[in-house]
C-alpha positions in Angstrom: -5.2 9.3 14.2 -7.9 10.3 15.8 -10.6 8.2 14.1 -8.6 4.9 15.5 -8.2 5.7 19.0 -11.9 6.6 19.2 -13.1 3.7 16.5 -12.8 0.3 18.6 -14.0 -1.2 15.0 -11.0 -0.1 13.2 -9.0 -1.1 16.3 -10.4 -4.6 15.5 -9.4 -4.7 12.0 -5.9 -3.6 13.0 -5.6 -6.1 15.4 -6.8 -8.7 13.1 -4.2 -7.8 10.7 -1.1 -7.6 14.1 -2.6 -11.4 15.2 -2.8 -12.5 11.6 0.2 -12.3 10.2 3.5 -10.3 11.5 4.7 -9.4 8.1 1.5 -7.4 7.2 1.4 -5.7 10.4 4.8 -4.3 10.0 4.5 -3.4 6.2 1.4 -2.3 7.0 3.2 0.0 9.8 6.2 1.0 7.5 3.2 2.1 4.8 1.7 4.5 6.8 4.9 6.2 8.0 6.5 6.2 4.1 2.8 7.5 3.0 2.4 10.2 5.7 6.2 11.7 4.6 5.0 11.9 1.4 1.7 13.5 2.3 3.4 15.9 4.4 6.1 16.8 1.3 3.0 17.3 -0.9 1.3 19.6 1.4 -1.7 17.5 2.1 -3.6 19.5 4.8 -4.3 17.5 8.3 -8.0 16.6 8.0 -6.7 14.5 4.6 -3.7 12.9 6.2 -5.6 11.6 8.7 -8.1 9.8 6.1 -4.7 8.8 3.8 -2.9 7.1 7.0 -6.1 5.4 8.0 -6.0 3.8 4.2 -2.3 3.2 4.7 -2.7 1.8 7.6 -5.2 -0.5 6.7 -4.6 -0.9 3.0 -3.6 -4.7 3.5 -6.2 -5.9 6.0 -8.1 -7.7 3.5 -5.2 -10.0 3.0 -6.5 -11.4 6.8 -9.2 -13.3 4.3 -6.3 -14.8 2.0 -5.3 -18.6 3.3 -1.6 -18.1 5.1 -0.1 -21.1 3.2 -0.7 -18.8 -0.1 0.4 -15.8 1.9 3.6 -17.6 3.5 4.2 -20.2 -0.1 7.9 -19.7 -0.7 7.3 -20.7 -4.2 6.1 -19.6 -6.9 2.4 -19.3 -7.0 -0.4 -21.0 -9.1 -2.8 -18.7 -11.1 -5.2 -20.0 -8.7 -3.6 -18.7 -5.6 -2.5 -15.6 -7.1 -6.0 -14.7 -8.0 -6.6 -15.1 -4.3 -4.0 -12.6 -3.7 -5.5 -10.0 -6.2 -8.6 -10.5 -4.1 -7.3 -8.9 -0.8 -7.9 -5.0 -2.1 -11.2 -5.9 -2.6 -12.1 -7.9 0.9 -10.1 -5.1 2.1 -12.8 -2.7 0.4 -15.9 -4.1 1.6 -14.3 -4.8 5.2 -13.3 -0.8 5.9 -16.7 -0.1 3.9 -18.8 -1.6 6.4 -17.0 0.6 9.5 -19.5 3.2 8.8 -17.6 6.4 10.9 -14.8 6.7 8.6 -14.7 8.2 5.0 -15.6 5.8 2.3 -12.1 7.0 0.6 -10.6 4.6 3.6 -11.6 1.7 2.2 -11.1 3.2 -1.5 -6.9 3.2 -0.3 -7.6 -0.3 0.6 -8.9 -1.0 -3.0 -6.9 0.8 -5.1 -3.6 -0.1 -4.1 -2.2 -2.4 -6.6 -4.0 -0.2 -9.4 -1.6 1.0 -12.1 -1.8 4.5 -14.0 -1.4 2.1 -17.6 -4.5 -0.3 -16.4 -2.4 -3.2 -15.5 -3.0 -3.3 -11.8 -5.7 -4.8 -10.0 -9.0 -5.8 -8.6 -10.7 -3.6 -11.9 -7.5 -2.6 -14.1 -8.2 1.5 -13.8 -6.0 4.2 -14.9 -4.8 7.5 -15.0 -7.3 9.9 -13.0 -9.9 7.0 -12.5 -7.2 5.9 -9.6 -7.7 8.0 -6.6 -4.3 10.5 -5.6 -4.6 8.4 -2.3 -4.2 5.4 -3.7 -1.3 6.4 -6.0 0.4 7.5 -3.0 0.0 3.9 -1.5 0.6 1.8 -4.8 4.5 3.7 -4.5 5.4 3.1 -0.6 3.6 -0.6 -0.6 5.9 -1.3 -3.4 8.7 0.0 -2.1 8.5 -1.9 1.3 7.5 -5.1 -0.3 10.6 -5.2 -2.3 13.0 -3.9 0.7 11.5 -6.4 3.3 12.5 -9.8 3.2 10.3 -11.9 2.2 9.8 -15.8 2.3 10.3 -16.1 -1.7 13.2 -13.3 -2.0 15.5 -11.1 0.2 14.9 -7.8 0.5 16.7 -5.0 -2.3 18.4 -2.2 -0.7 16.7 1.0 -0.8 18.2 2.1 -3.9 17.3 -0.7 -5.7 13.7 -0.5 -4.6 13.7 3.6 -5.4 14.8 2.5 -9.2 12.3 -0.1 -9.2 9.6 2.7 -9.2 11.1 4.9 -11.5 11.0 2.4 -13.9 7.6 2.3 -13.9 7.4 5.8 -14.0 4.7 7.2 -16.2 3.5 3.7 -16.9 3.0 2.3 -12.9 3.5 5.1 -10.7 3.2 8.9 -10.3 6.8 10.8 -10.4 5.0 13.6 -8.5 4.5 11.0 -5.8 8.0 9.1 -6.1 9.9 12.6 -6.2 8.3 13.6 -2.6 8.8 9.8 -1.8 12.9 10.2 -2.7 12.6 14.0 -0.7 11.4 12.6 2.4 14.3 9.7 2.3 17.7 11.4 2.8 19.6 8.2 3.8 19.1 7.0 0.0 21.9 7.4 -2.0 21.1 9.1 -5.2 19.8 7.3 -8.1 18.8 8.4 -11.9 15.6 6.9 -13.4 17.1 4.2 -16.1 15.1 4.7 -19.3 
């Protein structure tokens, strides 16, 4: 991590995110270790790691621009407010975008997050190849920690519940290349077969 300890404007958008809110900072934390395991399985060589945890660890920050009562709403959200929500790759985009020593494919991890290999994801509704490998990689360990955290509106699944909620979306949501190394790197999960 390099690039952070000598970038005091990355440190700043870190610490945005830690002062913000304490949930993003540790999903945000749990991201990068859950997407680095992977990237190691895969063989990703160092100088690429280092750009894919920087994305992982920032992929969130543009939720510091969402209002905390839609971030925090223990109900069920309005259209309105989850359009704000869809909004945070994109502030998170043009945030990393403007720190101009790191790779533009930072701020394209922030972006592409919540895209789905079908189209169905969000801010632009890509697919297939049009999504970067990075941000595949992301999309399967921020949904995995989202739905094994706790969170204001749910409790959290166990692990195996979250690892069958990803191969359920295999093919269609997520990369099985991806969840395979994902499940390799995560020995204390029990074993669990896709459901078709």
């Amino acid at each position: 991590m390099g690039d952070l300890k000598r970038n005091k404007e990355l440190m700043t958008l870190l610490a945005d995110v830690y002062t913000y809110d304490d949930y993003i900072f540790t999903h945000s934390f749990n991201v990068i270790l859950y997407t680095l395991a992977i990237g190691v399985e895969l063989n990703i060589n160092n100088k690429n790691l280092e750009i894919l945890g920087l994305g992982a660890i920032l992929h969130d920050v543009g939720k510091t621009l969402v209002p905390l009562e839609v971030l925090r709403k223990p109900g069920k959200l309005t259209e309105k407010e989850f359009e704000q929500i869809q909004k945070h790759g994109d502030y998170g985009f043009h945030l990393i975008k403007n720190v101009h020593t790191v790779s533009l494919l930072v701020a394209n991890c922030a972006y592409q997050h919540h895209e789905r290999l079908d189209g169905s994801g969000y801010p632009r509704g890509i697919k297939g190849d049009e999504i970067h490998y990075f941000g595949k990689i992301i999309a399967v360990v921020d949904v995995f920690d989202a739905v094994t955290s706790n969170r204001v509106y749910r409790k959290a699944m166990l692990p195996h519940q979250g690892l069958e909620v990803l191969y359920a979306g295999v093919g269609k949501k997520f990369d099985n290349t991806i969840i395979e190394a994902f499940r390799g790197r995560l020995p204390f999960i029990p074993m669990v077969y896709p459901s078709n």
